[in-house]
CHARMM internal coordinates of N, CA and C (Angstrom, degrees):
IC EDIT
DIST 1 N 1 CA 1.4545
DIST 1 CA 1 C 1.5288
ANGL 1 N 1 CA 1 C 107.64
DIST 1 C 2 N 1.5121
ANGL 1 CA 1 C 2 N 121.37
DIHE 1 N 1 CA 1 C 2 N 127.54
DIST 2 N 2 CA 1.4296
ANGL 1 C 2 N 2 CA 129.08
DIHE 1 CA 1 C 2 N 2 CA 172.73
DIST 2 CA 2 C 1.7485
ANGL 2 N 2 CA 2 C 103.09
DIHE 1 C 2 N 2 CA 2 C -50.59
DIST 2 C 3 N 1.5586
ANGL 2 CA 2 C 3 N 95.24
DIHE 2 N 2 CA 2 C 3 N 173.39
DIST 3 N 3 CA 1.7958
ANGL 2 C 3 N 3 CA 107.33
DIHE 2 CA 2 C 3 N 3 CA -170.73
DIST 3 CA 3 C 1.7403
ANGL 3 N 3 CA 3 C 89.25
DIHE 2 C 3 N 3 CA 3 C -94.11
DIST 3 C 4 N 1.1880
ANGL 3 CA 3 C 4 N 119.18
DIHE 3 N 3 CA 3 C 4 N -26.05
DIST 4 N 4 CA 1.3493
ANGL 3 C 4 N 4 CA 119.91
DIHE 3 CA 3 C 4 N 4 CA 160.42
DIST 4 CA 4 C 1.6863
ANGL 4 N 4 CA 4 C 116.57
DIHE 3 C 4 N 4 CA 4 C -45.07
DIST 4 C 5 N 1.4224
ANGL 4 CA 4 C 5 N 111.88
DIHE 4 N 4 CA 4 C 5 N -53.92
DIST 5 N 5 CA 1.6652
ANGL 4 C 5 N 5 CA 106.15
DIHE 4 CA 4 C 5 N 5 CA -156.86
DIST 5 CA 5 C 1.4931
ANGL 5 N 5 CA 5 C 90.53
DIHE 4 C 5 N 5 CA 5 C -85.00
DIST 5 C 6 N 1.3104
ANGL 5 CA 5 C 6 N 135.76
DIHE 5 N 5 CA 5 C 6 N -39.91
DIST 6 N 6 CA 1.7617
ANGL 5 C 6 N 6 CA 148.33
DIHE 5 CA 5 C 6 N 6 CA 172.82
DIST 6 CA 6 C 1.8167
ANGL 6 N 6 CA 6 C 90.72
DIHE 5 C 6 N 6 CA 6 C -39.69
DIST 6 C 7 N 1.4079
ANGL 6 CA 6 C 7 N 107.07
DIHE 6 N 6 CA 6 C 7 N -60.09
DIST 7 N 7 CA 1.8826
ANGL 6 C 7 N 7 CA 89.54
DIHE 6 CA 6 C 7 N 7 CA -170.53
DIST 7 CA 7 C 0.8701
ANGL 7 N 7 CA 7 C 122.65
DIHE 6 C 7 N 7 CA 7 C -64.81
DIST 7 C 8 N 1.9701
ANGL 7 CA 7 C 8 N 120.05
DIHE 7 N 7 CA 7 C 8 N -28.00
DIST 8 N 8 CA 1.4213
ANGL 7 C 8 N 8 CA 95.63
DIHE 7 CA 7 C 8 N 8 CA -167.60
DIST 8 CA 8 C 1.7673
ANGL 8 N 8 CA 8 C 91.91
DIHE 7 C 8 N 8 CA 8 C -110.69
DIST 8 C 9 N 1.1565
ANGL 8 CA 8 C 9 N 145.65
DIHE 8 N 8 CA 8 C 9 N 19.57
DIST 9 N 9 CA 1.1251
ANGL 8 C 9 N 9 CA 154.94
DIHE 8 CA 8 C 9 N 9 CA 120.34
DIST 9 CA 9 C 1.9469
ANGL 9 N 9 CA 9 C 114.69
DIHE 8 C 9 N 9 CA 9 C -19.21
DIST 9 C 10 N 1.7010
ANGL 9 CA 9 C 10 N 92.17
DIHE 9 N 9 CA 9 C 10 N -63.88
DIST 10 N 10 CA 1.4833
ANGL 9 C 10 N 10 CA 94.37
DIHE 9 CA 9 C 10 N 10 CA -172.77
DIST 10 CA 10 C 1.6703
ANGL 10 N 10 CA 10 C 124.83
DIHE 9 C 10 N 10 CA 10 C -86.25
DIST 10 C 11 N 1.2549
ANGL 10 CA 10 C 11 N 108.63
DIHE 10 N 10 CA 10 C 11 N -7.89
DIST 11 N 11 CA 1.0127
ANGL 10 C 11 N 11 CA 135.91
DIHE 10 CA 10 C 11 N 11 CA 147.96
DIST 11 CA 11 C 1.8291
ANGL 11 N 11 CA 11 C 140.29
DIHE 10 C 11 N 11 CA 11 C -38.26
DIST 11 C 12 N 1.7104
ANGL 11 CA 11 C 12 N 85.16
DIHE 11 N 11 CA 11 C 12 N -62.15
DIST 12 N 12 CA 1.5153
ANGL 11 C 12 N 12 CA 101.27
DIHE 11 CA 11 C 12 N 12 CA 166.87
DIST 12 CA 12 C 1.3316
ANGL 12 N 12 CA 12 C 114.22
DIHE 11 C 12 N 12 CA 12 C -68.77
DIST 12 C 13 N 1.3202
ANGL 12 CA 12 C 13 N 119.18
DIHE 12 N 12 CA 12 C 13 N -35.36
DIST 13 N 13 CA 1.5035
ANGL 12 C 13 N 13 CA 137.20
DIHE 12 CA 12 C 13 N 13 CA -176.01
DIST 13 CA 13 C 1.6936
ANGL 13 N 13 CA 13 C 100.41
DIHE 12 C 13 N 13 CA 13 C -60.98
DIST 13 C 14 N 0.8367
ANGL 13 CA 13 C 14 N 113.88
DIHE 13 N 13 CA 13 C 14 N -54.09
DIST 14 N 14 CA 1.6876
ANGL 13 C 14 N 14 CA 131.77
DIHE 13 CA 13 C 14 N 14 CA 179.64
DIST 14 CA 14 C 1.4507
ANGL 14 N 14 CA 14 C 100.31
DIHE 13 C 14 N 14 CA 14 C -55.45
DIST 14 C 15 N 1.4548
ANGL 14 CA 14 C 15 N 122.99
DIHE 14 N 14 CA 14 C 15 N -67.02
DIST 15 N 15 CA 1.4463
ANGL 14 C 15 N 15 CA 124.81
DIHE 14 CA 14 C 15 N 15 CA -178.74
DIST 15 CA 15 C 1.7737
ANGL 15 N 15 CA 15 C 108.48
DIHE 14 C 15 N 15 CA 15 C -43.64
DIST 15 C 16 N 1.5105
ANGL 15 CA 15 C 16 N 117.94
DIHE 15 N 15 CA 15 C 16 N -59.89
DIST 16 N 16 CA 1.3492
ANGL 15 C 16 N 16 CA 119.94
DIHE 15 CA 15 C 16 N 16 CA -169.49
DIST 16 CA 16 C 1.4064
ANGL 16 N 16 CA 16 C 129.72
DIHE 15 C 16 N 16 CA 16 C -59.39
DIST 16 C 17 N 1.8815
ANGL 16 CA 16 C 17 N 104.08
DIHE 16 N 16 CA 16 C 17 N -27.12
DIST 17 N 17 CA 1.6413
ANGL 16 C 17 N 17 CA 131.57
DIHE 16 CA 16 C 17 N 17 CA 167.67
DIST 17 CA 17 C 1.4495
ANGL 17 N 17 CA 17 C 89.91
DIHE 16 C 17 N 17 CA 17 C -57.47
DIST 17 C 18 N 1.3386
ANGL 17 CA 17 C 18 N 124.56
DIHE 17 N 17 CA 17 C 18 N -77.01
DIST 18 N 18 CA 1.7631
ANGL 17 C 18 N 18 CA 127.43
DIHE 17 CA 17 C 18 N 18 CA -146.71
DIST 18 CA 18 C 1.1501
ANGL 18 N 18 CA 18 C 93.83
DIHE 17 C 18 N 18 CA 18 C -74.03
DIST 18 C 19 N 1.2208
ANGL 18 CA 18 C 19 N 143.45
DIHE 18 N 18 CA 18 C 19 N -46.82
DIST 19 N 19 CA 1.4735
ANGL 18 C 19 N 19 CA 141.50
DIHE 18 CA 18 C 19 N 19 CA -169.99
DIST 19 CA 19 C 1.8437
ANGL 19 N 19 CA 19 C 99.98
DIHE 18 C 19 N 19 CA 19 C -64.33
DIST 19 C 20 N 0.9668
ANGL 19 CA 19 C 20 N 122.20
DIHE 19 N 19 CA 19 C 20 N -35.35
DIST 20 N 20 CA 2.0058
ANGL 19 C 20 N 20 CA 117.20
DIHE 19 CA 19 C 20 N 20 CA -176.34
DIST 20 CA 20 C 1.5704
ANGL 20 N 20 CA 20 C 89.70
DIHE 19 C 20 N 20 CA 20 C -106.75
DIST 20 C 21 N 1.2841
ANGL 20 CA 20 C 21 N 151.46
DIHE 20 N 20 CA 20 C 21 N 20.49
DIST 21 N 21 CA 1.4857
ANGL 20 C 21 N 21 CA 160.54
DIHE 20 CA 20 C 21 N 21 CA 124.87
DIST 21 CA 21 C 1.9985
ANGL 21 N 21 CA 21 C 96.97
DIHE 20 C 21 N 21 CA 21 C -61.01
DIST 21 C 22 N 0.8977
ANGL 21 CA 21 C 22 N 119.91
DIHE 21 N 21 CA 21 C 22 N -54.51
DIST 22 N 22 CA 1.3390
ANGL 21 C 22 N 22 CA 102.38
DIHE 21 CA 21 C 22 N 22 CA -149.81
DIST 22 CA 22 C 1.9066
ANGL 22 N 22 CA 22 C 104.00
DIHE 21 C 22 N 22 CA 22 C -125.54
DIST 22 C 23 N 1.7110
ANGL 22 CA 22 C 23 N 103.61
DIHE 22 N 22 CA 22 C 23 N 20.15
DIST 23 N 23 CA 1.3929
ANGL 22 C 23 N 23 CA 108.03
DIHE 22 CA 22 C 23 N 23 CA 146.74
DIST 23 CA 23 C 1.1776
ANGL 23 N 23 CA 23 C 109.50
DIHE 22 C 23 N 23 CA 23 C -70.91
DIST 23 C 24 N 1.8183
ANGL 23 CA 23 C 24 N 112.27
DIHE 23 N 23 CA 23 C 24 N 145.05
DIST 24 N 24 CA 1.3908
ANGL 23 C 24 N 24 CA 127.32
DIHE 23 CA 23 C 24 N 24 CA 150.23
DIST 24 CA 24 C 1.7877
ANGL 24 N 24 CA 24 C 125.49
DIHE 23 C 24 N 24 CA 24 C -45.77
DIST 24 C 25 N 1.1333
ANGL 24 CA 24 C 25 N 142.24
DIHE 24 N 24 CA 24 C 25 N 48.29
DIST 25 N 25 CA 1.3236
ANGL 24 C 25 N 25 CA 137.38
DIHE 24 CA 24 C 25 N 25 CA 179.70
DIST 25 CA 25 C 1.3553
ANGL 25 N 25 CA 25 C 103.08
DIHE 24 C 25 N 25 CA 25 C -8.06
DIST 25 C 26 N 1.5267
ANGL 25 CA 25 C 26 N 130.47
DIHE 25 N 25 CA 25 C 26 N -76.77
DIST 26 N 26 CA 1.4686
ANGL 25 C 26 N 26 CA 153.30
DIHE 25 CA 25 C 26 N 26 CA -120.04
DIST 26 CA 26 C 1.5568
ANGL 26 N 26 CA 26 C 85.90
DIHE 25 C 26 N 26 CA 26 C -93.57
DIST 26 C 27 N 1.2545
ANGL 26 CA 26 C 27 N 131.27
DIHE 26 N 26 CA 26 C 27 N -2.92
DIST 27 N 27 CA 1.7558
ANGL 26 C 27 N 27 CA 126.94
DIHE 26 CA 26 C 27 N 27 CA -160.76
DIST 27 CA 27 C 1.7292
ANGL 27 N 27 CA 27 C 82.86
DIHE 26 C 27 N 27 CA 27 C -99.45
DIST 27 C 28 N 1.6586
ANGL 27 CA 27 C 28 N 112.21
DIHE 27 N 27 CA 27 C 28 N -66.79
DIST 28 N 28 CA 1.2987
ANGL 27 C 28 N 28 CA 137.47
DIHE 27 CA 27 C 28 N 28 CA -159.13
DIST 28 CA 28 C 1.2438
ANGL 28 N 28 CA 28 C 119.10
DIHE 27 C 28 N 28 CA 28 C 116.90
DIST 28 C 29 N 1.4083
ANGL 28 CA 28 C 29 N 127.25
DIHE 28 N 28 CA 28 C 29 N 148.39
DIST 29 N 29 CA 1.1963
ANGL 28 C 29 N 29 CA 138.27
DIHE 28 CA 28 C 29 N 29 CA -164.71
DIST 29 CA 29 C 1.5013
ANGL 29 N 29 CA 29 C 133.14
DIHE 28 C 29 N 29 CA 29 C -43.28
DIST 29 C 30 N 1.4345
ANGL 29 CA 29 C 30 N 104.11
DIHE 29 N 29 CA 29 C 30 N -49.58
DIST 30 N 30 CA 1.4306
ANGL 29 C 30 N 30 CA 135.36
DIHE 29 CA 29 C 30 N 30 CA 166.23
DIST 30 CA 30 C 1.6177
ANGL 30 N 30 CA 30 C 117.74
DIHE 29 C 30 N 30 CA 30 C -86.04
DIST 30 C 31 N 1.5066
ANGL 30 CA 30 C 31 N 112.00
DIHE 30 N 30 CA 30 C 31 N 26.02
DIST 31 N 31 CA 1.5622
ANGL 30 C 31 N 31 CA 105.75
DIHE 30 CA 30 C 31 N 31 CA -173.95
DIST 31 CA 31 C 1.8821
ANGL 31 N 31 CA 31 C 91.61
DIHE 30 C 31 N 31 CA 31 C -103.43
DIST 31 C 32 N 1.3343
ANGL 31 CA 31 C 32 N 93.82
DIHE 31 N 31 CA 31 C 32 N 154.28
DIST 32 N 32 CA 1.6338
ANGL 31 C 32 N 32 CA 112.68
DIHE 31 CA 31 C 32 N 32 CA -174.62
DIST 32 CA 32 C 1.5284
ANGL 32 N 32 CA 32 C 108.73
DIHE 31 C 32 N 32 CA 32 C -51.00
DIST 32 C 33 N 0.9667
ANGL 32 CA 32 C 33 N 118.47
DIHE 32 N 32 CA 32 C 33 N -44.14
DIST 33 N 33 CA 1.3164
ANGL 32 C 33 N 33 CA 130.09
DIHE 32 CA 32 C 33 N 33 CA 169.61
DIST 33 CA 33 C 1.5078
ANGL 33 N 33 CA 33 C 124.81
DIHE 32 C 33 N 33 CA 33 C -34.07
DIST 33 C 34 N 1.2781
ANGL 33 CA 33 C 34 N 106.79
DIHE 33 N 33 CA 33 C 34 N -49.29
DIST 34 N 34 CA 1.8600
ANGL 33 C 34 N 34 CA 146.24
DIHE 33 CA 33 C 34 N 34 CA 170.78
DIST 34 CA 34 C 1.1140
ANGL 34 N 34 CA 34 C 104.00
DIHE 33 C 34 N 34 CA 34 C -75.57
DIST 34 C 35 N 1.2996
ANGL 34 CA 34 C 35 N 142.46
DIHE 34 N 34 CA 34 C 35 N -9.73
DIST 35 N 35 CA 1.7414
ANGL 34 C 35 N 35 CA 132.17
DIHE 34 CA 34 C 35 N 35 CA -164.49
DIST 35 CA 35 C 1.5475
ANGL 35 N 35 CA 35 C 97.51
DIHE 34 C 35 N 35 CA 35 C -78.14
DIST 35 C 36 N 1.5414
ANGL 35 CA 35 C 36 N 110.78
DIHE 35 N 35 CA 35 C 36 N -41.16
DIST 36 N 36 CA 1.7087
ANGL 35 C 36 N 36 CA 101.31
DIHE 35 CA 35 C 36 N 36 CA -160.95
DIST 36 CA 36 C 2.0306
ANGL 36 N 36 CA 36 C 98.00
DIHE 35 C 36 N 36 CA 36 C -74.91
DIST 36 C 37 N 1.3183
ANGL 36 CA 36 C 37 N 109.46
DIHE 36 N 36 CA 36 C 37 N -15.85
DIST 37 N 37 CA 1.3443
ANGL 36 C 37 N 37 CA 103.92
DIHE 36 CA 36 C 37 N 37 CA -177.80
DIST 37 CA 37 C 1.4711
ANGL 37 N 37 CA 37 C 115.08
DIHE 36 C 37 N 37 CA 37 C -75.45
DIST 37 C 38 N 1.3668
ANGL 37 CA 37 C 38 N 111.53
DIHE 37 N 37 CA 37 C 38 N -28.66
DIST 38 N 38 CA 1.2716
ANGL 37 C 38 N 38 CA 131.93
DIHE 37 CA 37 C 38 N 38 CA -170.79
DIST 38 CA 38 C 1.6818
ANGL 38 N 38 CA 38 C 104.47
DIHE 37 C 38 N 38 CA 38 C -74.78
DIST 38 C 39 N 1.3459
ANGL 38 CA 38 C 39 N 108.16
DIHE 38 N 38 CA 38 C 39 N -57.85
DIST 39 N 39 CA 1.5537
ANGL 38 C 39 N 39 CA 114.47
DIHE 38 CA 38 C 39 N 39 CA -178.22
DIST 39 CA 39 C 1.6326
ANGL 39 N 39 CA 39 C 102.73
DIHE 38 C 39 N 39 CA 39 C -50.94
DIST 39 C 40 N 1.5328
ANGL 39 CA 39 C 40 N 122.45
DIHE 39 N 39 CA 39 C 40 N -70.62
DIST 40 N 40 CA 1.5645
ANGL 39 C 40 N 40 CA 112.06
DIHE 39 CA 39 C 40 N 40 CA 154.89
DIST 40 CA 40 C 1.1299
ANGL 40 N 40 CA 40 C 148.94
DIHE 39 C 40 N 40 CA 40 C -1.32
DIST 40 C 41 N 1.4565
ANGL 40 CA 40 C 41 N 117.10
DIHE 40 N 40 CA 40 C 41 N -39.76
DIST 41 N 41 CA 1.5114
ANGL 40 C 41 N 41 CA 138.79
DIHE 40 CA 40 C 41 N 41 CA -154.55
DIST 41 CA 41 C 1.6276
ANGL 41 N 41 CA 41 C 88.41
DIHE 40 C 41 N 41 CA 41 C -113.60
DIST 41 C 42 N 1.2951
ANGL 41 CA 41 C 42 N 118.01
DIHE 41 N 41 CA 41 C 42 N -43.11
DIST 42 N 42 CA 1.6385
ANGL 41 C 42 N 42 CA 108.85
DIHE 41 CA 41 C 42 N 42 CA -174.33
DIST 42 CA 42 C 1.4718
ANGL 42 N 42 CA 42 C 99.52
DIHE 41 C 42 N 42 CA 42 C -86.44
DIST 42 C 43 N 1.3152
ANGL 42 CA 42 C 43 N 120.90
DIHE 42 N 42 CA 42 C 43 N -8.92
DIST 43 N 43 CA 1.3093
ANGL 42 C 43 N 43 CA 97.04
DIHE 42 CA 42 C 43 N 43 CA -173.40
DIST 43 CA 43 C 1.8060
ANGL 43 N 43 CA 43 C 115.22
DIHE 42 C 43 N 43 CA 43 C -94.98
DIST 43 C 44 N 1.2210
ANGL 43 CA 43 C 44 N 93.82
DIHE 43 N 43 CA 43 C 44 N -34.47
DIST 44 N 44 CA 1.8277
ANGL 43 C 44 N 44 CA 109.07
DIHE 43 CA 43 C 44 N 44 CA 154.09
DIST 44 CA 44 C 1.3958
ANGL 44 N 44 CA 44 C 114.37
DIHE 43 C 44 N 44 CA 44 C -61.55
DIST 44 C 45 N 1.5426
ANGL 44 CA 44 C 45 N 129.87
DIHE 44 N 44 CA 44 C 45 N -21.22
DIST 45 N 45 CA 1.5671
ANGL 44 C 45 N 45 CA 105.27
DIHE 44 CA 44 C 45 N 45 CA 159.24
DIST 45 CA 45 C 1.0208
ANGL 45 N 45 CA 45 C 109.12
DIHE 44 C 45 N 45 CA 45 C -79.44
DIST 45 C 46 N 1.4055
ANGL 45 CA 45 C 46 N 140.13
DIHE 45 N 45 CA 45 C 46 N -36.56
DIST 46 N 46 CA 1.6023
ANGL 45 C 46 N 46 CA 139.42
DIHE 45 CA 45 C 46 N 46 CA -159.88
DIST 46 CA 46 C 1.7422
ANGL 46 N 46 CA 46 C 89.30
DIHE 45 C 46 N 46 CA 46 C -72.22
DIST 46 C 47 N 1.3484
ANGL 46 CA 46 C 47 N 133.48
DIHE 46 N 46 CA 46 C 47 N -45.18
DIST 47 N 47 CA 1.2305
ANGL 46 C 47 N 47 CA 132.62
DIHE 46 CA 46 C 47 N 47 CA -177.87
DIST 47 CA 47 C 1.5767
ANGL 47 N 47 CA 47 C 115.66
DIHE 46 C 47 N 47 CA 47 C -46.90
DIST 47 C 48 N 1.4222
ANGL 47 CA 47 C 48 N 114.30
DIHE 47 N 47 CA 47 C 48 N -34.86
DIST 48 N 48 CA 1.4399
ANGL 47 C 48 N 48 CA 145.51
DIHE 47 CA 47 C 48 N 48 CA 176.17
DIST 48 CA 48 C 1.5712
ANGL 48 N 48 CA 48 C 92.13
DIHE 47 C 48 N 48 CA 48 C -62.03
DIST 48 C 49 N 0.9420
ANGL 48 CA 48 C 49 N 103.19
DIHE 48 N 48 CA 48 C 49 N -78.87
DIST 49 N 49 CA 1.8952
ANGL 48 C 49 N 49 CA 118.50
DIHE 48 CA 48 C 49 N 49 CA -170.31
DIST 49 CA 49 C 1.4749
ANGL 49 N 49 CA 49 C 92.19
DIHE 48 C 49 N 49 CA 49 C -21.16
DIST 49 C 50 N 1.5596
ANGL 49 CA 49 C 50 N 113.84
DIHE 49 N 49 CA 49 C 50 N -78.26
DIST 50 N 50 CA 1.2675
ANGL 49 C 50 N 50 CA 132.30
DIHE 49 CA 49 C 50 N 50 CA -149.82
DIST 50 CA 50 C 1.2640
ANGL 50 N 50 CA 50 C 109.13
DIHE 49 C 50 N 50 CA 50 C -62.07
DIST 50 C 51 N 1.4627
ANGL 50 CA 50 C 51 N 106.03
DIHE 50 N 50 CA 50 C 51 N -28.24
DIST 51 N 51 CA 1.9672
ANGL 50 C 51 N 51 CA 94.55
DIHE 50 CA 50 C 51 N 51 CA -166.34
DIST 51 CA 51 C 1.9490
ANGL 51 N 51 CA 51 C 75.86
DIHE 50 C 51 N 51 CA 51 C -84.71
DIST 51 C 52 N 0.7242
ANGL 51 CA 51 C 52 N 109.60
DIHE 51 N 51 CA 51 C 52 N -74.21
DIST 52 N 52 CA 1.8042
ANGL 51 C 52 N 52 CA 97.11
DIHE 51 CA 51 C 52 N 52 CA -171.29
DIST 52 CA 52 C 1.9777
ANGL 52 N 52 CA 52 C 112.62
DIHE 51 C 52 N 52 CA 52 C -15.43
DIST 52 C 53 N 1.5176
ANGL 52 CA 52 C 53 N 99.13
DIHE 52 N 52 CA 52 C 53 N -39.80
DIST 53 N 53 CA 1.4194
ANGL 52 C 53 N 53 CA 88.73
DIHE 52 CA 52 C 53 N 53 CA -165.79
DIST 53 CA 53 C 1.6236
ANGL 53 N 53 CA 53 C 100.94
DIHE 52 C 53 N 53 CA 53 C -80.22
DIST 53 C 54 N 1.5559
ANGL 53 CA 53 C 54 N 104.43
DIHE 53 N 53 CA 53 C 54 N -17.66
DIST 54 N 54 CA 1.7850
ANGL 53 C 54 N 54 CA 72.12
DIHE 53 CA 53 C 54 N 54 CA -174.10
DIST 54 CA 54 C 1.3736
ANGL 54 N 54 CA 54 C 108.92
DIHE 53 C 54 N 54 CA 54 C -98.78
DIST 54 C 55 N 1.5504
ANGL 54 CA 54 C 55 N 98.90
DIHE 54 N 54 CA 54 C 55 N -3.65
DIST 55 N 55 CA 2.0308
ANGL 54 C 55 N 55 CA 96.27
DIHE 54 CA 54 C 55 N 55 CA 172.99
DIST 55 CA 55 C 1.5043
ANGL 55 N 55 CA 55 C 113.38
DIHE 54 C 55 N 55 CA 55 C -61.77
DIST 55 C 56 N 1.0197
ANGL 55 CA 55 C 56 N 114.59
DIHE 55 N 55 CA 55 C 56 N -14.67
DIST 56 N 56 CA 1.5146
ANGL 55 C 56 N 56 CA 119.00
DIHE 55 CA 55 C 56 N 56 CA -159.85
DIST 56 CA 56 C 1.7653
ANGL 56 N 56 CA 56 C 95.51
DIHE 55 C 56 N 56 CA 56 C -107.20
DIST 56 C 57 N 1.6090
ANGL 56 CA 56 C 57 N 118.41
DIHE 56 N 56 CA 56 C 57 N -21.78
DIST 57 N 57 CA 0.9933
ANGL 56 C 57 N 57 CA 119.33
DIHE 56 CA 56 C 57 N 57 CA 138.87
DIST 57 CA 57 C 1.3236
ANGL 57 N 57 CA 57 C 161.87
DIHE 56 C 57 N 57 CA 57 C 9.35
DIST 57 C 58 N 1.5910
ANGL 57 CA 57 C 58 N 79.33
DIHE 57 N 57 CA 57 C 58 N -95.80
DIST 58 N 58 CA 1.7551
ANGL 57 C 58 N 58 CA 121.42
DIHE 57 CA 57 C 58 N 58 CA 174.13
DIST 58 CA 58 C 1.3606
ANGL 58 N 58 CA 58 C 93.66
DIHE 57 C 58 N 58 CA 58 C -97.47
DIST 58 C 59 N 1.2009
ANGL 58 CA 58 C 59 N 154.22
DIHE 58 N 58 CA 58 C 59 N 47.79
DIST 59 N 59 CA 1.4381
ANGL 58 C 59 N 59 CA 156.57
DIHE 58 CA 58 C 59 N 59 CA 155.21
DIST 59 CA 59 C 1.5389
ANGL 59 N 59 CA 59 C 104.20
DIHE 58 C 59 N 59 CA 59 C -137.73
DIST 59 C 60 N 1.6595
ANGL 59 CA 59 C 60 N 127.40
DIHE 59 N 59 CA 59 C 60 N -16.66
DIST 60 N 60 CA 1.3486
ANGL 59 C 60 N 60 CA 116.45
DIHE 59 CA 59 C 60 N 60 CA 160.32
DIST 60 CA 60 C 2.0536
ANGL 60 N 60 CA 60 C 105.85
DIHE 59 C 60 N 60 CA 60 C -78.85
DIST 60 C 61 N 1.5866
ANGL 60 CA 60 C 61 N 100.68
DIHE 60 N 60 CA 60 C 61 N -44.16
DIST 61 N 61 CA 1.3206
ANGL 60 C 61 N 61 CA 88.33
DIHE 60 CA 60 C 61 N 61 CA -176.41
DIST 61 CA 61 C 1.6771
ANGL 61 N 61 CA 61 C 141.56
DIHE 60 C 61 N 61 CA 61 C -71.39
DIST 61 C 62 N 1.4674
ANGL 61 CA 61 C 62 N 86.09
DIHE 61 N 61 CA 61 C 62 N 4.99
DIST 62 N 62 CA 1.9310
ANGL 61 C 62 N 62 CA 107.15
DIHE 61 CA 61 C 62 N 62 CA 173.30
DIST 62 CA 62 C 1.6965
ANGL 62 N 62 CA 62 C 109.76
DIHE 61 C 62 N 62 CA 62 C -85.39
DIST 62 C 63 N 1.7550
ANGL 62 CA 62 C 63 N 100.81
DIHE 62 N 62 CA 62 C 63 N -27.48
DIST 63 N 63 CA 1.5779
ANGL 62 C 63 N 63 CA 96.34
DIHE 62 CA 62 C 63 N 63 CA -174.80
DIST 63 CA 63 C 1.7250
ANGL 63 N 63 CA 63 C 115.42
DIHE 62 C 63 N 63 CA 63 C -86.16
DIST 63 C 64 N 1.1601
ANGL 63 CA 63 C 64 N 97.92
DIHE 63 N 63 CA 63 C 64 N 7.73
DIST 64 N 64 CA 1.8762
ANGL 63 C 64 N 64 CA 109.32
DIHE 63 CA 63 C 64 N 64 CA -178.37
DIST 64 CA 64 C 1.4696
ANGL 64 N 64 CA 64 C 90.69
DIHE 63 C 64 N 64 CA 64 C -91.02
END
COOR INIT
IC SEED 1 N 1 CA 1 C
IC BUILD
């Protein structure tokens, strides 16, 4: 894996820790309060998704 896909890899990882660090538990998951934490958290997995999809990518276009 490039030092590229590692940064923003560890990154997202970082976002999803502090973002479920600094949800309200005691509200509940789905309370309005939680939405902006929630939007966060999916958007740092989809960030996940992507660096995976293009690492896997750039590992078809080395074998041509």
């Amino acid at each position: 894996m490039q030092l590229f896909y590692k940064i923003f890899l560890a990154i997202f990882v970082i976002f999803i820790g502090f973002n479920l660090y600094v949800m309200e538990w005691d509200l509940g998951f789905w309370h309005e309060e939680n939405s902006k934490f929630i939007l966060s958290i999916s958007a740092a997995i989809l960030g996940i998704i992507v660096v995976f999809v293009l690492h896997s990518m750039s590992k078809l276009s080395v074998k041509k």
